[in-house]
C-alpha positions, 0 to 999 in steps of 0.5 A: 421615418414616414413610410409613402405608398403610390398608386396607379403608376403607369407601365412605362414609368414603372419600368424606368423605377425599377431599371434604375436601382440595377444600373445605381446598384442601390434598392428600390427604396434608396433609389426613390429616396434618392430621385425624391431628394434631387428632384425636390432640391434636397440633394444636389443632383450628381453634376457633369453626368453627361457633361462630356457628350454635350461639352461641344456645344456649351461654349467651353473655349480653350485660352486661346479662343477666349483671347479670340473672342475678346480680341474681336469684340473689344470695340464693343466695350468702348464707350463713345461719348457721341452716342450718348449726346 
């Protein structure tokens, strides 16, 4: 395997890279590997990490609120031949 070096990272960012591997409980190595390979695409990243803090506002309905919303807006899905004359 290829070995990479970096150069003049900033303070803050490095900060944040070597915070990450003691919250993951990985080593520096893996953890950048890791931020490489989602970031890149060749990895998905870990899906729903924050999920439950912004669920509220991404429009996740229960039954009945669907049944709801497509009471009301089913007028919407008719076609009247007048309006295309």
């Amino acid at each position: 395997m290829k070995s990479i070096t970096l150069h003049n990272i900033d303070g803050p960012l490095a900060e944040l890279i070597k915070s990450k591997p003691k919250s993951e409980g990985l080593s520096m190595n893996k953890t950048i590997q890791k931020i490489l390979e989602e970031s890149l695409g060749v990895r998905p990243k870990r899906g729903g990490a924050f999920r439950k803090d912004f669920e509220e506002f991404c429009g996740i309905w229960s039954d009945r609120e669907l049944a709801e919303f497509n009471k009301r807006t089913d007028d919407l899905n008719r076609v009247d031949p007048k309006d295309w004359r």
